[in-house]
N, C-alpha and C positions, 0 to 999 in steps of 0.2 A: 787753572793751568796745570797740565802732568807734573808730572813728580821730574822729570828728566830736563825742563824747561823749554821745551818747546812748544810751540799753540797748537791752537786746534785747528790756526789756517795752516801751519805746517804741514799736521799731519794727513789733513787731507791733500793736500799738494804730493803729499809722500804717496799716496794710495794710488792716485790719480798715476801718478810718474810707473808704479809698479806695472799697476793694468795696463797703461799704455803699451810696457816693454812686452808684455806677454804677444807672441807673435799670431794666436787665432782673434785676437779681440782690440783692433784700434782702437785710440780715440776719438776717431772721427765715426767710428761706429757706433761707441758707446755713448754720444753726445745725441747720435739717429735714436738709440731705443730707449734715452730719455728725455728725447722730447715726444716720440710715440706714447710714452707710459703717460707723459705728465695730458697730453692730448687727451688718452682714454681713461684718466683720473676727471679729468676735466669735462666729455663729452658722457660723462657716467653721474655725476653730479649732475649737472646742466639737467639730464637726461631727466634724471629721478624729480629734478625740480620742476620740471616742465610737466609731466606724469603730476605732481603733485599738486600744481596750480589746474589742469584739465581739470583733474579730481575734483578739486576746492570747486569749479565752478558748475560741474556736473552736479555734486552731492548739493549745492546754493539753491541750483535752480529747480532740484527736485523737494528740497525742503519747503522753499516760496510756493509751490504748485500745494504741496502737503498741507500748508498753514493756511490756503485758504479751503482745502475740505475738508478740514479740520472741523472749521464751522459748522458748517452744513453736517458734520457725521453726530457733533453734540445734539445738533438741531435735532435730527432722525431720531434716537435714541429717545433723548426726553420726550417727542412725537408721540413715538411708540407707546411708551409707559403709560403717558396721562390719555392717549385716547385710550387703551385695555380701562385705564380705569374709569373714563366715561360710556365704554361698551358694557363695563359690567353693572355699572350703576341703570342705565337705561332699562338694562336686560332683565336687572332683581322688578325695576318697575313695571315693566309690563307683563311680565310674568306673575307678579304678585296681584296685580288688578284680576290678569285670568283668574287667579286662583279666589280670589276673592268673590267674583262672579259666578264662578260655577258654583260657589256655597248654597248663593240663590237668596232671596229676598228675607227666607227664615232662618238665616243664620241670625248665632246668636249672638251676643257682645263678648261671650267668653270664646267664642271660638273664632272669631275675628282676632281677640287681642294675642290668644297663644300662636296665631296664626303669625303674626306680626311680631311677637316675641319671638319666635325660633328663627325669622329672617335675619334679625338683628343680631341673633346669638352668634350667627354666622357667616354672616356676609362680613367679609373683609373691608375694613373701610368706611364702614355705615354707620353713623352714630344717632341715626333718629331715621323712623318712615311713620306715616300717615295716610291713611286711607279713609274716602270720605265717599258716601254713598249720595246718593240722586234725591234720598228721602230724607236725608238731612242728619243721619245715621253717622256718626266717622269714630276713629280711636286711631290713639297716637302713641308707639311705643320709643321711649328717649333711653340709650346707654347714661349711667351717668358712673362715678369712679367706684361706687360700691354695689352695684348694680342695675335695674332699668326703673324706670317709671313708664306704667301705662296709663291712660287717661281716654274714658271713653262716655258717648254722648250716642245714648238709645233714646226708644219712644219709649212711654211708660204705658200703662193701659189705659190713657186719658189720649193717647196719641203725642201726649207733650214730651221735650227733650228733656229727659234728666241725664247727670254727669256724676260718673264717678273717677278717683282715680286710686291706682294701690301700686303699690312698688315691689320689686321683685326681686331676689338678689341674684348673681353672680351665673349662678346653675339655673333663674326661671325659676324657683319656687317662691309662693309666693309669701311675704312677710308678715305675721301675726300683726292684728291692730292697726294696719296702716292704709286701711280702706276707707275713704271719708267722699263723702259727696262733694260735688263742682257744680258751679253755676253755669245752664249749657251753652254751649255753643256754638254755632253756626258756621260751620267752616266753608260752606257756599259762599261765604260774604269776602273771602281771603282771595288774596290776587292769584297764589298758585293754581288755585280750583278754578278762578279763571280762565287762568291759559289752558289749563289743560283743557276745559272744554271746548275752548275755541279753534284748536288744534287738534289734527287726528293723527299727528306726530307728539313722541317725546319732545318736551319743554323742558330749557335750561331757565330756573328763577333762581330768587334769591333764596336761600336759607329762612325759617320760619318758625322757629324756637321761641317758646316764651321767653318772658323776661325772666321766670321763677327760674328754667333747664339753665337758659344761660347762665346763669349766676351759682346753679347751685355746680355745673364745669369748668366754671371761671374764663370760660373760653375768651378770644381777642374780636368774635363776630364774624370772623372771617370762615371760607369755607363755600361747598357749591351744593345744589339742591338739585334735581331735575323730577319732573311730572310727568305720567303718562296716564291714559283713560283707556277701556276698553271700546271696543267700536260698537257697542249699541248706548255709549256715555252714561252707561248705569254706574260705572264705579271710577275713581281716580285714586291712585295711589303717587303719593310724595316722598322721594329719597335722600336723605340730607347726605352728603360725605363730613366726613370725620377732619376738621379742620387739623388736628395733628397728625392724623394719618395723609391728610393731603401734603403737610409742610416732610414729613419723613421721604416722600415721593419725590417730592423737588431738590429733596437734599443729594439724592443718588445722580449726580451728574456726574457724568464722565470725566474728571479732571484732577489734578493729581494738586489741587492747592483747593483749599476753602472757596464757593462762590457765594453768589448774592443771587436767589432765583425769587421771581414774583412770577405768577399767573392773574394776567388782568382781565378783565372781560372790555369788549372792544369799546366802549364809552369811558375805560380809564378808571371805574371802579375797581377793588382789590379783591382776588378771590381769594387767592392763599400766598404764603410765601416757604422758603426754604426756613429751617430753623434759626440759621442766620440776620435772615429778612426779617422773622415776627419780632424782633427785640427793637429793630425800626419802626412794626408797625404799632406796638406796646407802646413806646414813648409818643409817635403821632395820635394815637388813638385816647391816651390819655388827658391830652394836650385838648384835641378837637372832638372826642365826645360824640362821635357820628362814620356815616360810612368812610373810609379812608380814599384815597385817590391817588393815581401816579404823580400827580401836582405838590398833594399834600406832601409824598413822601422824596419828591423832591429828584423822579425818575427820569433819564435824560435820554437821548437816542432821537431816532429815527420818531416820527408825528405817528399816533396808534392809526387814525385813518388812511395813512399810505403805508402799513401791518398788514393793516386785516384787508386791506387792497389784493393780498396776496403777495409783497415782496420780503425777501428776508432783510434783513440790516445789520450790518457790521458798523457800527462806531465808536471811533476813539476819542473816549472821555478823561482827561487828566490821568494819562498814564496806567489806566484801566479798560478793556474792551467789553463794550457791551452787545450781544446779539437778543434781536428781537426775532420772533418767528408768529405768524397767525398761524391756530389751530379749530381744525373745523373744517366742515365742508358747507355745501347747500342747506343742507337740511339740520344745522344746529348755529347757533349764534357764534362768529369766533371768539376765541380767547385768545389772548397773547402772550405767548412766553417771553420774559425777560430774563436776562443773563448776566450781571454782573461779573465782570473774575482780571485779573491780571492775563497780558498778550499771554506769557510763557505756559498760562496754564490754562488757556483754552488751547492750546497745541504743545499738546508736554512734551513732544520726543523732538520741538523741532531747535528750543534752548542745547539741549544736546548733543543735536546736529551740527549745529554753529560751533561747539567749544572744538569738536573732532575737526571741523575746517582750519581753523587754527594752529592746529596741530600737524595735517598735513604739509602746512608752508613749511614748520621747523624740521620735523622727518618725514621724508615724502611718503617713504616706502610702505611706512607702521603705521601712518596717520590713514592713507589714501586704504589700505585694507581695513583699519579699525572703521572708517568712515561706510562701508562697503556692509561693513555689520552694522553696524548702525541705523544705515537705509533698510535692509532688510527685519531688523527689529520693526521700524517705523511701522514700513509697511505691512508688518504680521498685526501690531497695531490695529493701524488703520479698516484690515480688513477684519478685526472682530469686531471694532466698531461698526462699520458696513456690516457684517454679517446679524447684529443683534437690532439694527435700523430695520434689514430687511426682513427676519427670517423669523417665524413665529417661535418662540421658547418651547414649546408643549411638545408641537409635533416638527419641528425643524422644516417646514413647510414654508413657501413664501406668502409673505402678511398682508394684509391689508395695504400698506404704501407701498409695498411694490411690487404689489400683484398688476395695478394698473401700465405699470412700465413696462414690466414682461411681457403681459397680454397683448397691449398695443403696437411691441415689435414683431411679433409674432404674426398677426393681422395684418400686417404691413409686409409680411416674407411673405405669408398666403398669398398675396392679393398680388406683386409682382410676379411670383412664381407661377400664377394661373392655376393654385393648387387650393382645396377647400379646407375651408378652416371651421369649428365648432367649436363654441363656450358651451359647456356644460353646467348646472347650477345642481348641486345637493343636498339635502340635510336629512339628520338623522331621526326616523320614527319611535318613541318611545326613549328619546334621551334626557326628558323631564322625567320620567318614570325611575329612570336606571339612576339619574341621581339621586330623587330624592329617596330609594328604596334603601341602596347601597351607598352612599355616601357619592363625595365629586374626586374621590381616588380611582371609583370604579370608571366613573366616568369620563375620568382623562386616559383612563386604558382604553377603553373602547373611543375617543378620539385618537390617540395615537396608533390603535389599531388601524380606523380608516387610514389614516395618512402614509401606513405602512402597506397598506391594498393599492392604495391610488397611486404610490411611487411605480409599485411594483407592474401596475395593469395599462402605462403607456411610457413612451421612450423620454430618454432625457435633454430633446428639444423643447415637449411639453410643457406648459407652466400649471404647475397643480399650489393651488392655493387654498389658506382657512381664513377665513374675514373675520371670525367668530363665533362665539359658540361650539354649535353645530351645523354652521353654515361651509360647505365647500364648494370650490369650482375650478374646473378645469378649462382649458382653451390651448386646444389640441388641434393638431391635423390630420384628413382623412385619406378617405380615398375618395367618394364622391359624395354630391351632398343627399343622397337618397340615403348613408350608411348611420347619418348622423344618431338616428331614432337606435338602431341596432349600436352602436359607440356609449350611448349614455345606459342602456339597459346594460350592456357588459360592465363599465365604473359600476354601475349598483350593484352589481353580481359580483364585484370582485369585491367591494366592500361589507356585503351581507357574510362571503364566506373568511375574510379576515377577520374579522369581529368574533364571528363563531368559533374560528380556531383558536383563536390567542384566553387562554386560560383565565386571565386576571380577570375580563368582563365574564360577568356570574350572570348576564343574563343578555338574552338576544337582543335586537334592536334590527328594525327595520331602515331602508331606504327610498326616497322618491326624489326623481332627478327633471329636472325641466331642460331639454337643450334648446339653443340656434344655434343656424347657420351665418357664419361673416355675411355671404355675399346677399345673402336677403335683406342686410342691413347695411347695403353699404361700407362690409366692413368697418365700421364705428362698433369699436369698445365698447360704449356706455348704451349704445343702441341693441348691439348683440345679446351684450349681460340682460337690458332691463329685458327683453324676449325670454329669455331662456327664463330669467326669476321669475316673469307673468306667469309660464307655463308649467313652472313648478308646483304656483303657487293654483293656480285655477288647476291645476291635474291633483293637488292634494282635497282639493274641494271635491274632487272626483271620485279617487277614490288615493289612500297610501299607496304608496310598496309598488309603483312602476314607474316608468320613465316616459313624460311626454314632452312631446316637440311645440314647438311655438308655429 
C-alpha cells in the first residue's frame, strides 16, 4: 500500500479520472485503443502460435519422410563400400591368374611365390591367396602377425609333388633356417578349385586356411574368399579377405551411436561382423565349435530368402531397428547386410528435429526459425550421404549404383523425345603397366585424369560413369545415330589427350571404346550396355586404341 494510504485501485481510478478530463483523449476513446491493442496483442500471439504449430507440422512431416531414407541412404553407403571391396578382391584375382599364366608352364616355384608374395604385401584387405595350376603345381602365400608364410607344391625330377614351406618377414625377405619340406598336396581335390573350374565367372567360396594359419592368427573363421580361373583353365587363383579388415569395414556405418553389423551369405551362414558383432560371434563360436549361423547368433528380422529376393527390411525389434539389405547381383551369390542400431541412430538428425518441434509450441518465432536450420542441416546431411551412395570417391564420377538409374532416365528422355541416344563403354590400354611400373598413386591420376576429359568432352545432361577399375561409360545424346561411331572416337580422343596433359601420370596410356545405339536395342539399358561392352571387347581382340560400334 503507498506511503499516503491510499490503494492501488485509488490510484488508478485517479489516473483514469485525469485522462478522462484532458479534452483531446475521452474515455470512451481510450477504452476503443485498449481494446484495439489488447485485440493485436492477442491476434499477434494467436498469430505467432499458429505459424508455429504450421511449423511443428511442416518440419513432422518432413522429418517422417527423412526417417524413412534414412534407411535406404545407410543402406547405399554400406553397398557402396563392401561391393569396391568385392570389385577389388575379384579384380587382384583375375588379374593374378593372367599374370600367373603368362609366366607360362616353366615358371618356377620361386617366382610363382614372390609373385604372390608382393600381391599380399599389397593388396589392401587380403590376408592369404593361392594359386593352383592344371598340373597339380600350386603355392600359397598366408599374412600372419610377424610376417607371411609361403607354402609350395612343385614337381620334382621324378615328375612327383614335393612341398615346401618358408616364412618371410614383414618387408618379403626371406627368414634364415625356416625352410623345411611339407608333405604334398593336391589342391585339385579342394572345393574352391572346384568352382572355379566349373565356372568361367569369379566364384564367391568359403575361406580355406589350414588349421596350422588359423591358429597360428587366432582368427574367429570368419571372413570371405573368392576364385577366379583364366579362360583356357590352366591356372586358378584364390583370394581370402582379411577377416578384421572385413569387420573394420562394417564398422564404418553411417550413424552417430555404436551398431551391430553382420554380412551373411544368403543360406544364413556368417561372413563377417562389425567389431562389435565378433565378441558375439567369439562367445557362439566357442560355445558350438563350427560354422556360425544367423540362428545360432540369435539374428532377427525379416526371413534371409524374402532378402535376397531383392526386398529391403525395416524391422523393429525390442526397441531396436534392424535393416536387412541383399547385396549382389546376377552374377555373384547374395550376401546380406544386417543392421542392428537404436531408431534414433539410424536417423541421427531426426531425434533433433523432434526436440526443435517442441520448442516451437513454447516460442513460436525462435523455435520455427531454429527448426528451419535444423531442416536444412538434415538435409546437407542427407545429401552427403546421397552423394557418397552415389558418386565414386576417386574421381567424383557417378558409381556403379547409380549409374544404372541415371542411364535408364536418360534412355527414357531419348526415346520420348524421338532424339538418339548412345552408351558408350571404355577402358584404359596399358593401365596394368602404369600401375604396376609406378605404383596405384600414378594410377589414380591418370583415372582422375580420364574423369576430368570425359566431364569436360559432353554436356551436363550426360551420365559419365566409372563401374571400376579402368572401366568407364558414358550414355549420352546425339544428333543421329550414324554420329555415334564419330561420338565414341572423340571420348577417346579427349581422354588420350587429358592423360597426357595432366603432369602426375609419368607415363601414356592408351584408349579403346566400344559404343551402341538406344534404339537398336530397344532402348534397354542392359541391352544397349551389353552391345557396346561386346564391341569393345571384340574391337580390342581387333586391334587397341580405336573405337568400335556394335
Amino acid at each position: 500500500m503507498p506511503a499516503d494510504g491510499a490503494t492501488v485501485t485509488d490510484r488508478i481510478d485517479l489516473l483514469l479520472a485525469r485522462l478522462a478530463a484532458r479534452p483531446r483523449l475521452s474515455r470512451r476513446r481510450l477504452v476503443s485503443r485498449s481494446v484495439i491493442a489488447i485485440v493485436l496483442i492477442v491476434a499477434a500471439v494467436g498469430g505467432q502460435l499458429l505459424v508455429g504449430l504450421g511449423a511443428s507440422l511442416v518440419v513432422s512431416r518432413i522429418a517422417a519422410a527423412a526417417e524413412g531414407d534414412t534407411y535406404a541412404y545407410v543402406g547405399d553407403v554400406m553397398t557402396a563400400r563392401i561391393q569396391a571391396a568385392r570389385d577389388t578382391a575379384v579384380d587382384l584375382a583375375e588379374t593374378t591368374a593372367s599374370a600367373v599364366d603368362l609366366l607360362g608352364a616353366s615358371a618356377s616355384d620361386r617366382e610363382i611365390g614372390l609373385l604372390l608374395l608382393e600381391r599380399v604385401q599389397h593388396a589392401d584387405g587380403v590376408s592369404a591367396m593361392a594359386v593352383a595350376l592344371a598340373d597339380g603345381r600350386s603355392c600359397t602365400v598366408v599374412e600372419l602377425d610377424d610376417g607371411y608364410l609361403v607354402r609350395g607344391f612343385f614337381a620334382d625330377d621324378d615328375g612327383e609333388l614335393r612341398g615346401i614351406m618358408v616364412a618371410h618377414d614383414r618387408d618379403g625377405r626371406e627368414l634364415p633356417g625356416t625352410m623345411h619340406a611339407e608333405v604334398a598336396d593336391d589342391v585339385r581335390g579342394r572345393a574352391w578349385y572346384a568352382a572355379a573350374v566349373a565356372s568361367s565367372e569369379a566364384v564367391w567360396v568359403e575361406p580355406d586356411l589350414s588349421p596350422t594359419v588359423t591358429d597360428a592368427r587366432g582368427g574367429s573363421g570368419d571372413g570371405a574368399a573368392v576364385v577366379a580361373r583364366t579362360e583356357n583353365g590352366r591356372t586358378v587363383v584364390l583370394v581370402e579377405l582379411d577377416a578384421d579388415w572385413m569387420a573394420a569395414t562394417l564398422a564404418q556405418v553411417p550413424l552417430e551411436a555404436p551398431a551391430t553389423v553382420f554380412l551373411l551369405r544368403d543360406d544364413g551362414t556368417v561372413l563377417a561382423g562389425s567389431p562389435h558383432a565378433r565378441v558375439r560371434m567369439r562367445l557362439a563360436g566357442a560355445r558350438l565349435d563350427r560354422e556360425l549361423t544367423a540362428e545360432d547368433l540369435g539374428l532377427s528380422g525379416l526371413p534371409l530368402e524374402a532378402v535376397a529376393a531383392g526386398r529391403d527390411a525395416v524391422t523393429a525389434v525390442d526397441e531396436r531397428v534392424v535393416f536387412q539389405r541383399a547385396l549382389g547381383g546376377a552374377d555373384a551369390a547374395p550376401w546380406i547386410l544386417w543392421v542392428e542400431a537404436r531408431p534414433d541412430a539410424l536417423a541421427p538428425g531426426i531425434s533433433q528435429t523432434t526436440g526443435l518441434v517442441l520448442r516451437i509450441v513454447a516460442a513460436a518465432a525462435v523455435v520455427a526459425a531454429a527448426a528451419g536450420v535444423a531442416v536444412h542441416w538434415l538435409r546437407q546431411d542427407m545429401g552427403r550421404l546421397s552423394a557418397e551412395a552415389r558418386l565414386d570417391p576417386l574421381t567424383g564420377l557417378t558409381n556403379r549404383n547409380a549409374h544404372e538409374r541415371a542411364a535408364k532416365a536418360l534412355l527414357r528422355a531419348a526415346r520420348r523425345s524421338g532424339r538418339t541416344a548412345v552408351v558408350v563403354a571404355m577402358d584404359l590400354d596399358g593401365f596394368k603397366a602404369l600401375n604396376d611400373t609406378y605404383g596405384h598413386a600414378a594410377g589414380d591420376a591418370a583415372l582422375v585424369a580420364t574423369a576430368r576429359a570425359l566431364r569436360g568432352a559432353v554436356r551436363t545432361d550426360d551420365v559419365v560413369s566409372r563401374l571400376g577399375g579402368d572401366e568407364f561409360v558414358c550414355a549420352l545424346v546425339i544428333g543421329t545415330p550414324g554420329s555415334a561411331a564419330a561420338t565414341a572416337e572423340r571420348l577417346r580422343e579427349a581422354i588420350i589427350a587429358g592423360v597426357e596433359d595432366d603432369p602426375s601420370v609419368p607415363m601414356a596410356v592408351g584408349v579403346t571404346a566400344g559404343c551402341a545405339v538406344a534404339a537398336a536395342c530397344g532402348h534397354d539399358l542392359a541391352r544397349t550396355q551389353e552391345a557396346a561392352d561386346q564391341a569393345l571387347i571384340a574391337g580390342k581382340a581387333r586391334g587397341k586404341g580405336r573405337a568400335y560400334s556394335a
